[in-house]
N, C-alpha and C positions, 0 to 999 in steps of 0.2 A: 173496931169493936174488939173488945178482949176475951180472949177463949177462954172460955170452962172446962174445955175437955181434957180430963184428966188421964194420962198415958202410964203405966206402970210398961218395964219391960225385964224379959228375964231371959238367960244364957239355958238353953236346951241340949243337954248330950244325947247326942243320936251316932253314937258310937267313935267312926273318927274322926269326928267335928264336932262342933257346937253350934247351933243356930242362934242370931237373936231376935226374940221375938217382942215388937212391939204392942200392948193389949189396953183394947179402950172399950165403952161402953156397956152395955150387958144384955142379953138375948140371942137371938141364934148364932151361932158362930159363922163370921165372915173373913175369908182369909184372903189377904189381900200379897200376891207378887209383884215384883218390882221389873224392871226390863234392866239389861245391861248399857254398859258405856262406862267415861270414867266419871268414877264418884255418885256414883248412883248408890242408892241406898233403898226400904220399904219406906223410911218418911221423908227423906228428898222428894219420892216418887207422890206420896199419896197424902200427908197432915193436913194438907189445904181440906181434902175428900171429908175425913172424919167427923167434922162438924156436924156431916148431915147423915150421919149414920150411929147416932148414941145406942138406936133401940134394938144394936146387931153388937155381940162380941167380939169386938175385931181384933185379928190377929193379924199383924204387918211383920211378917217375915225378909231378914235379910237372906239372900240366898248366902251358899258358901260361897270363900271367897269376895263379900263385898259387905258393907255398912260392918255394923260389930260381930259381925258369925267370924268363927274359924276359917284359915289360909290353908286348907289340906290342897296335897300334890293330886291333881285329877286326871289321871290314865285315861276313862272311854269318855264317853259322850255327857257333854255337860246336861242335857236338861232329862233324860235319866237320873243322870247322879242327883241332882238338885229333890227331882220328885221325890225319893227314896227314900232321903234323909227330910222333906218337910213330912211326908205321911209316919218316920218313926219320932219327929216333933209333935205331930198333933197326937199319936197314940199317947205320949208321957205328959200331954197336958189333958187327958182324956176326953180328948176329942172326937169322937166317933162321925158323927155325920157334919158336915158342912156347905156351904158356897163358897164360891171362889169367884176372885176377880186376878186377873194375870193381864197385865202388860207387855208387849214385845218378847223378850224372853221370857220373862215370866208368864205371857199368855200360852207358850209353848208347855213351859213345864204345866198348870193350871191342866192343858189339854190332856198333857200324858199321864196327871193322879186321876183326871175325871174317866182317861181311858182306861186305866190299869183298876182301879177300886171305884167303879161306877155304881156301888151300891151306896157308897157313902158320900158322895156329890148331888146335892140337890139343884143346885142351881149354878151356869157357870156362863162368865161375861169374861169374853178373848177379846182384849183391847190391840189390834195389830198383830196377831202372834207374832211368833217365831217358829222355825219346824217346820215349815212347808214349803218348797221352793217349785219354781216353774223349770219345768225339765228343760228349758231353755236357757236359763242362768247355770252354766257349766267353769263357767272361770272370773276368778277376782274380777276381772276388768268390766265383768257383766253384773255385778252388783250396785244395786242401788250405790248414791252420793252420801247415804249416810252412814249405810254399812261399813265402806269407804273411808271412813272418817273415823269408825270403832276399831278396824285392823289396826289403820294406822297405830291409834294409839296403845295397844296391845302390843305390836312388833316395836314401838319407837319411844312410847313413854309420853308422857302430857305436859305442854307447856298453858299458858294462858292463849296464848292465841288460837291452838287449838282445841279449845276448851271454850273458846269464844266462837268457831266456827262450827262446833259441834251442838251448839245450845243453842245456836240459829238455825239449826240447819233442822233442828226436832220442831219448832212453832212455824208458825204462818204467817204471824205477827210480830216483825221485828223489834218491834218498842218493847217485848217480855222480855227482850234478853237484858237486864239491866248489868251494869257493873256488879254491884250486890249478888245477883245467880251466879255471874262467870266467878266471882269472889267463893262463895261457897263451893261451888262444885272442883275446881281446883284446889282448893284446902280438902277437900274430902277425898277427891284423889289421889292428891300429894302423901294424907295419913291413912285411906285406906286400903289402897289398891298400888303397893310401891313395886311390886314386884313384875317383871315384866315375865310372863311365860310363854308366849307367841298367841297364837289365835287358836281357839279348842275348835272340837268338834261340837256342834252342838246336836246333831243328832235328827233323824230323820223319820217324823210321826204317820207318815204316809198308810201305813197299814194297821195302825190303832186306834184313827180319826174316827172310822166305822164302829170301836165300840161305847163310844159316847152314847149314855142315853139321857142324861138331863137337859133341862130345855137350858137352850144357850143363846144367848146373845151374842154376837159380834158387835163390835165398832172399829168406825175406822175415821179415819181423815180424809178426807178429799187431795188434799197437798202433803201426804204422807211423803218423805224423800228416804225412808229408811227402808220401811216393807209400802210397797206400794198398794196403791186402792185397788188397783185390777184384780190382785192376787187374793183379796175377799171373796172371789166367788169361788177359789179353791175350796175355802173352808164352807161354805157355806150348801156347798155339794157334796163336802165329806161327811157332814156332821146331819143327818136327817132332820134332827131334831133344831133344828136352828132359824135365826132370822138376823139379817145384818141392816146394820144404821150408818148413815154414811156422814157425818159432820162437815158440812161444809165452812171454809175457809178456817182449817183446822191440819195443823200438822199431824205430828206424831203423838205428840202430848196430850189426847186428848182429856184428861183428867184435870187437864191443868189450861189448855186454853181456851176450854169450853164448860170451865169449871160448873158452872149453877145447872148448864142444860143436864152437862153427865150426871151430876147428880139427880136430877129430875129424874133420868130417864131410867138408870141401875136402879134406883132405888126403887122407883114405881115397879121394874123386871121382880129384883129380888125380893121385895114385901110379897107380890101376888104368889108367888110361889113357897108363901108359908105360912100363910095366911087361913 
C-alpha cells in the first residue's frame, strides 16, 4: 500500500547545534526519540510507526550527533546534553506541553525532559530505556551482547558485517534483517556518523526517576540482548506512576518487530490521556 503521510522537516538552532526535526500529522504534539547505534536516525527508528498516528503532531527528532542534527563536540553526559537542547527545540517550535515516546537512548533522554520539566509531559512511553543500570554491571565485559556491539563500533568504526551483526542482534526474528536494512543502515552510517569519538557517557537517571509524574508506559521485549527484560522492573519501581508491557518473542526493536500490536497498544495509552 502506498503512504499518504506527508513529512515536512525543518533544521532547529538551539544554540550550539541544530536539531532535525521530522513533522507529520496535526493534533496533540507527539515527540518521538530515537535510540543509538550506527546509523540510526528519528525515521530509520520510527516512519514505519507514523501511519498510525495522523491525529497527533508528530515531531521525530534526531538527537545531536546522528540522522541530519548538528556533530557538536560533547564534554559531559550525553542524554543530558541531548534533553537540553530537544526542550530548547520544542520551546522555538512553540511547543509547550507534549507526549513522548523514547526508544533505548532515547527512552533515557524522553525519562530525563519528563523528570526535569514534568509540568509539560503529559504522557510518556520508555521503549527499553537507557540510563539505568543494575549496580552489578560494573565493567564492559558485564554488559549486555548488544551494548557490546554499539562500543564496538564507536571505539573501531562500522563495516557491513558489523552492521549485519548488530541488526540481528536488535530483533527476535532473523528473516527482518534483510540485505535492504544492512544496506541502509550502513549507508547511513558511513554518511552520518563518520566520526569516531570513543564511547560517551551517557549518564546516570537514578535520582530523577522519582520526579516523573505523568502516567507512563514502559515496554520491553522479552529477547531484549541490549537492555535486558529484568532490568524493567528498575524502572517500573522508580517511576510510581507506571505500568510495564512485556512483548513476547520481540527483540529490542519493538516499534518495528511488533509493528501493529505497538501501535495498538501506544496509541490506545496516549489517546486516553487526552482524551
Amino acid at each position: 500500500m502506498t503512504s499518504t503521510l506527508e513529512i515536512t522537516s525543518q533544521q532547529v538552532d538551539v544554540g550550539d547545534t541544530t536539531l532535525h526535526v521530522s513533522i507529520s500529522g496535526q493534533g496533540f504534539p507527539l515527540v518521538w526519540l530515537h535510540g543509538s547505534g550506527p546509523g540510526a536516525s528519528g525515521l530509520s527508528n520510527f516512519q514505519a510507526n507514523l501511519e498510525a498516528f495522523p491525529d497527533f503532531r508528530n515531531l521525530v527528532i534526531d538527537h545531536p550527533r546522528f540522522g541530519a542534527s548538528g556533530r557538536p563536540h560533547i564534554e559531559g553526559a550525553l542524554i543530558p546534553y541531548s534533553g537540553e537542547r530537544i526542550l530548547k527545540a520544542l520551546d522555538a517550535l512553540g511547543v509547550q506541553e507534549f507526549s513522548l515516546i523514547g526508544n533505548s537512548y532515547g527512552g533515557g533522554v524522553a525519562a530525563w525532559i519528563a523528570a526535569t520539566a514534568p509540568d509539560r509531559v503529559t504522557s510518556l512511553i520508555l521503549m527499553a530505556p537507557g540510563g539505568l543500570t543494575p549496580k552489578h554491571v560494573t565493567k564492559s565485559e558485564d554488559l549486555p551482547y548488544g551494548i557490546q556491539l554499539i562500543v564496538k563500533a564507536m571505539t573501531q568504526g562500522v563495516d557491513r558485517e558489523l552492521l549485519r551483526e548488530f541488526t540481528g542482534a536488535m530483533v527476535y526474528d532473523p528473516a527482518l534483517v534483510t540485505d535492504e536494512l544492512v544496506e541502509q543502515r550502513y549507508h547511513a552510517a558511513a554518511k552520518n556518523n563518520p566520526e569516531i569519538e570513543g564511547v560517551p557517557h551517557m549518564g546516570d537517571l537514578t535520582e530523577l526517576l522519582g520526579n516523573i509524574t505523568a502516567r507512563t508506559l514502559i515496554i520491553w521485549g522479552r529477547e531484549d540482548r541490549f537492555l535486558l527484560p529484568g532490568w524493567a522492573i528498575l524502572w517500573l519501581e522508580a517511576i510510581s506512576n507506571s505500568e510495564l508491557h512485556v512483548f513476547p518473542r520481540c527483540g529490542h526493536w519493538a516499534q518495528y518487530e511488533q509493528l501493529n500490536s505497538f501501535n495498538r497498544l501506544t496509541g490506545e495509552f496516549l489517546r486516553s490521556e487526552i482524551s
